[in-house]
C-alpha positions as CSV (number, residue, x, y, z in Angstrom):
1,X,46.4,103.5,102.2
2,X,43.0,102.3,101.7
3,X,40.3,103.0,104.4
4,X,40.5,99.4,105.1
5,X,44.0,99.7,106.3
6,X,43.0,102.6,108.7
7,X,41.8,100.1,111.3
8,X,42.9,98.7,114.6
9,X,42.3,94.9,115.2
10,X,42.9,92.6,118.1
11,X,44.0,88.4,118.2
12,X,40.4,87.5,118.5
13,X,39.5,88.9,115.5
14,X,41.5,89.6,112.4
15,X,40.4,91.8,109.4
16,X,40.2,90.0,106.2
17,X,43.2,90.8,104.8
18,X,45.2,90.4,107.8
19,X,43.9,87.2,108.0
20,X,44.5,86.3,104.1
21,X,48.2,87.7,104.7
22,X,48.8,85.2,107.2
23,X,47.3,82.5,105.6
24,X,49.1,83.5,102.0
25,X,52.3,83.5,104.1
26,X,52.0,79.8,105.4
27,X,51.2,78.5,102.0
28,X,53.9,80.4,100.4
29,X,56.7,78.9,102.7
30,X,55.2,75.6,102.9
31,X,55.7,76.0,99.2
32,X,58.7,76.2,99.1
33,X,59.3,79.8,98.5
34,X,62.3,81.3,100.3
35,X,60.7,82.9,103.6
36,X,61.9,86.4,103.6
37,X,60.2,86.6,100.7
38,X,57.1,85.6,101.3
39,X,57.5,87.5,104.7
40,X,57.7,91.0,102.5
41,X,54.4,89.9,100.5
42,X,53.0,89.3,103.6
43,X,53.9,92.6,104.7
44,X,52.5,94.3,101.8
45,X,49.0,93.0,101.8
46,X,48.9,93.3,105.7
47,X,45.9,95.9,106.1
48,X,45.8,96.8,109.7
49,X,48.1,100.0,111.3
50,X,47.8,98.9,115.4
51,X,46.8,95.9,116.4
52,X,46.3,94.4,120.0
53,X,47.6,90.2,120.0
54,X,47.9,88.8,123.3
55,X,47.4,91.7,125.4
56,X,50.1,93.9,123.7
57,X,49.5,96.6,121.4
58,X,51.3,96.8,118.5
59,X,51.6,100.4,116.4
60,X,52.6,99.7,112.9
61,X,52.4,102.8,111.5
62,X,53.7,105.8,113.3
63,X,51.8,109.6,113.8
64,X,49.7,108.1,110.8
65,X,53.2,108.1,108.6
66,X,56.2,106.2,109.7
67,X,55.9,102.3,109.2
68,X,57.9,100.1,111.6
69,X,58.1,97.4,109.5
70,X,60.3,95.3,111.4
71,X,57.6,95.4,114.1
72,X,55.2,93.7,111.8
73,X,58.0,91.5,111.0
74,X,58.2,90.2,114.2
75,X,54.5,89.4,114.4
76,X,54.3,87.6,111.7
77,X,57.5,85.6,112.3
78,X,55.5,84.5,115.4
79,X,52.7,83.1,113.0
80,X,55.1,80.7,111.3
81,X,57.7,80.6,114.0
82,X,58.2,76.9,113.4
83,X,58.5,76.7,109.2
84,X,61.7,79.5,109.8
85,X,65.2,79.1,110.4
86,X,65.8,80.1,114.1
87,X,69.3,81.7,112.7
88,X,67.9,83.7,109.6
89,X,65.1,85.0,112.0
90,X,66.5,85.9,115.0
91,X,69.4,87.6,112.8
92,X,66.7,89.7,111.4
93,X,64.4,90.3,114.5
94,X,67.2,91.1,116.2
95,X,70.1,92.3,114.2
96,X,68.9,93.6,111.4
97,X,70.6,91.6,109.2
98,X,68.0,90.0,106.1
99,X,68.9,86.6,104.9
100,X,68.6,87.9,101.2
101,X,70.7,91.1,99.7
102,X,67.0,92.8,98.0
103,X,67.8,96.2,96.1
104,X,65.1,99.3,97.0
105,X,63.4,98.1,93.9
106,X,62.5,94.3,94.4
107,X,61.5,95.6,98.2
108,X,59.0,98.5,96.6
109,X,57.7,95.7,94.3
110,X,56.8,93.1,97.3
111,X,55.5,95.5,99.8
112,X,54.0,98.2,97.2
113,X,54.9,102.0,96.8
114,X,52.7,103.2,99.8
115,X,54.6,101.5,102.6
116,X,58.1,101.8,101.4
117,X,57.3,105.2,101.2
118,X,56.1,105.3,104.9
119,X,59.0,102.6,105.5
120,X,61.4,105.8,104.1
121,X,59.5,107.9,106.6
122,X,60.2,105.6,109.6
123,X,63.8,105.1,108.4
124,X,64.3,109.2,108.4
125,X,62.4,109.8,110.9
126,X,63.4,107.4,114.1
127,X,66.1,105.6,112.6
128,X,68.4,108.3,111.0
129,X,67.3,111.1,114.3
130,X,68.5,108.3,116.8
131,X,71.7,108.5,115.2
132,X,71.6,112.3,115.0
133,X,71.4,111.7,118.6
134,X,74.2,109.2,119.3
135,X,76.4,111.3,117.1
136,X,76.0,114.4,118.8
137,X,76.3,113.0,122.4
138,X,79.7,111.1,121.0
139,X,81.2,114.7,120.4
140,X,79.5,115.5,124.0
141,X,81.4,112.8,125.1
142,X,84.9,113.4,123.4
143,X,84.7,117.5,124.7
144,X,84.1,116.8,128.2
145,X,86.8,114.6,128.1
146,X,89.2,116.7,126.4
147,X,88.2,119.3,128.4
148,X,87.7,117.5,131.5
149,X,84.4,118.5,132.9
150,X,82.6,115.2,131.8
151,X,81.3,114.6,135.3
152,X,79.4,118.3,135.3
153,X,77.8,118.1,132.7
154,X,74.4,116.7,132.0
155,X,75.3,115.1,128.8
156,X,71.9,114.2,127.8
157,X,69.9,117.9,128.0
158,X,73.1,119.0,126.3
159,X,72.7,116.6,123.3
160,X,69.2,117.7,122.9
161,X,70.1,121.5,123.6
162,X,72.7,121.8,120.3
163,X,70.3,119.2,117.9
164,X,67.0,120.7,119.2
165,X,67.8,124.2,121.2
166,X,65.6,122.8,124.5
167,X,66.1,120.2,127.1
168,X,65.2,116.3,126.5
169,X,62.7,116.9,129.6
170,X,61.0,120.4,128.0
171,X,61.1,118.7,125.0
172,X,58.6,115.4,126.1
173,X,56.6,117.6,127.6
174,X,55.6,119.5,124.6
175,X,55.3,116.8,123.1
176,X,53.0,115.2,125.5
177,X,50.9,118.1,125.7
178,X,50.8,118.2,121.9
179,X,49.2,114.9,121.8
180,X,47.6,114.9,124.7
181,X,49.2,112.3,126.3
182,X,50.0,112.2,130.3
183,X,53.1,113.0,131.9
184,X,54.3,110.1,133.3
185,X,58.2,110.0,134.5
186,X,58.9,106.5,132.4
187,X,58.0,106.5,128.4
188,X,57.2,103.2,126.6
189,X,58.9,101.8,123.6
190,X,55.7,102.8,121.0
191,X,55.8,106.3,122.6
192,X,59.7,106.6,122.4
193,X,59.4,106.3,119.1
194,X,56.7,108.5,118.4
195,X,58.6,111.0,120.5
196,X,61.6,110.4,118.0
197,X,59.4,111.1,115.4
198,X,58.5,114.5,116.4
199,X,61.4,115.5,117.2
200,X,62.1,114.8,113.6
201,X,59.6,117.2,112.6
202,X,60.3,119.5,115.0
203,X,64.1,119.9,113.5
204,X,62.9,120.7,110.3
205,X,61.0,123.6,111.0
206,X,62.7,124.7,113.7
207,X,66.3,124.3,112.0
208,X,67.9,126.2,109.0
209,X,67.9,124.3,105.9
210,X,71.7,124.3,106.3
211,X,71.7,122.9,109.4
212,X,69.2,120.2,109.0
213,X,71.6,119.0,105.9
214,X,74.6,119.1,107.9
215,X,72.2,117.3,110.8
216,X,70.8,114.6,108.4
217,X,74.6,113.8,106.5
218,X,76.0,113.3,110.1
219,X,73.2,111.0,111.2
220,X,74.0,109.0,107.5
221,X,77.4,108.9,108.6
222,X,77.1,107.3,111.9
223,X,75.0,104.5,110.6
224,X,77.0,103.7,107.9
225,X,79.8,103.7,110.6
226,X,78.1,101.2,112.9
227,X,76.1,99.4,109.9
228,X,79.8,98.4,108.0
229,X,81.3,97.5,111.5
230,X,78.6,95.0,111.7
231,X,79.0,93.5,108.0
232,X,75.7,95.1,106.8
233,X,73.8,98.1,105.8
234,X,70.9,97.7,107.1
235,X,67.4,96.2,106.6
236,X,65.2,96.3,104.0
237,X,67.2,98.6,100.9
238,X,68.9,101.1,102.9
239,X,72.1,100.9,101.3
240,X,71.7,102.6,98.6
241,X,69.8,105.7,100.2
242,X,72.9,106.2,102.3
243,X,75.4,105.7,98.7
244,X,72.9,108.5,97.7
245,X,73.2,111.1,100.6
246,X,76.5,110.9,101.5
């Protein structure tokens, strides 16, 4: 991205294209181009990677690579709250689920190769690893049950023992300490997902390249799993990376 778009602004004052993407994104809609649409062009010329807007921080881009583009969704919804359809938003903010079917390309092509390519990263890297999670605490689940020891074991340090070979706790901490970050007992949204991301990176050099592909096809598997039981595959072009992978 362009040094431009390596800034952090605040509500009282906007960069200049953060402040032309909004304004492009009103006219757009009030021209009666479909919404979504002119929400992703929005998106693409949006310049700023954190941003504080009414005394909350918001970290578009993750560790300087992972771009939570839903995130930026939401704050720009917020802009044109009242030109949108309350369903088609909120089923998007909050589901997931985009009011138009886009393929990978027409998505690159409204918010440029740079942040689907960081989007890819986020997708990865927090969403694919939180279902590498899920999954792996579902067979944690299914043994102790079997087995019936379910109330003895601490399911969670055990998720994170098999997928990353230490203990959720030991694992936040080095993480912490990596960034410098304090050691508080509760972790916020931004930093959860920061966390995710690490532990991302962490399982691929820590793992074989065997496992990781075993790992990463399981993940694909449980969100196909939950994205088809919920009519969709996902936002943005998703689809066809799992068709790919699996």
């Amino acid at each position: 991205m362009a040094d431009k778009a390596k800034q952090s602004t605040s509500s009282k004052s906007l960069s200049t294209s953060d402040a032309e993407a909004i304004r492009c994104l009103e006219q757009a809609i009030i021209s009666g181009k479909h919404w979504y649409l002119a929400l992703l062009e929005a998106i693409g010329q949006w310049g700023s990677v954190e941003e504080n807007h009414n005394g909350r921080v918001y970290r578009y881009l993750i560790a300087g690579e992972a771009f939570d583009w839903l995130l930026l969704a939401e704050r720009l919804c917020e802009v044109v709250d009242g030109l949108l359809p309350d369903d088609e938003k909120d089923s998007l903010l909050f589901y997931g689920r985009p009011p138009l079917d886009l393929n990978s390309q027409q998505v690159k092509e409204l918010i440029g190769d740079s942040k689907y390519h960081q989007y890819l990263n986020y997708f990865y890297g927090i969403t694919v690893e939180k279902a590498l999670i899920l999954a792996v605490q579902e067979e944690v689940n299914k043994e102790g049950w079997i087995s019936g020891y379910s109330k003895e074991l601490d399911v969670t340090n055990e998720v994170y023992r098999r997928t990353y070979g230490a203990t959720k706790t030991a694992l936040l901490k080095r993480f912490r300490r990596e960034k410098g970050y304090p050691q508080p007992r509760s972790i916020t949204l931004t930093e959860l997902k920061e966390f995710t991301y690490w532990l991302f990176k962490y399982r691929l050099n820590q793992c074989d390249k065997a496992k990781v592909a075993s790992d990463t096809k399981k993940a694909l598997e449980q969100l196909k799993r939950q994205w088809v039981g919920r009519g969709f595959f996902g936002v943005l072009a998703t689809e066809g990376l799992i068709a790919e992978r699996l």
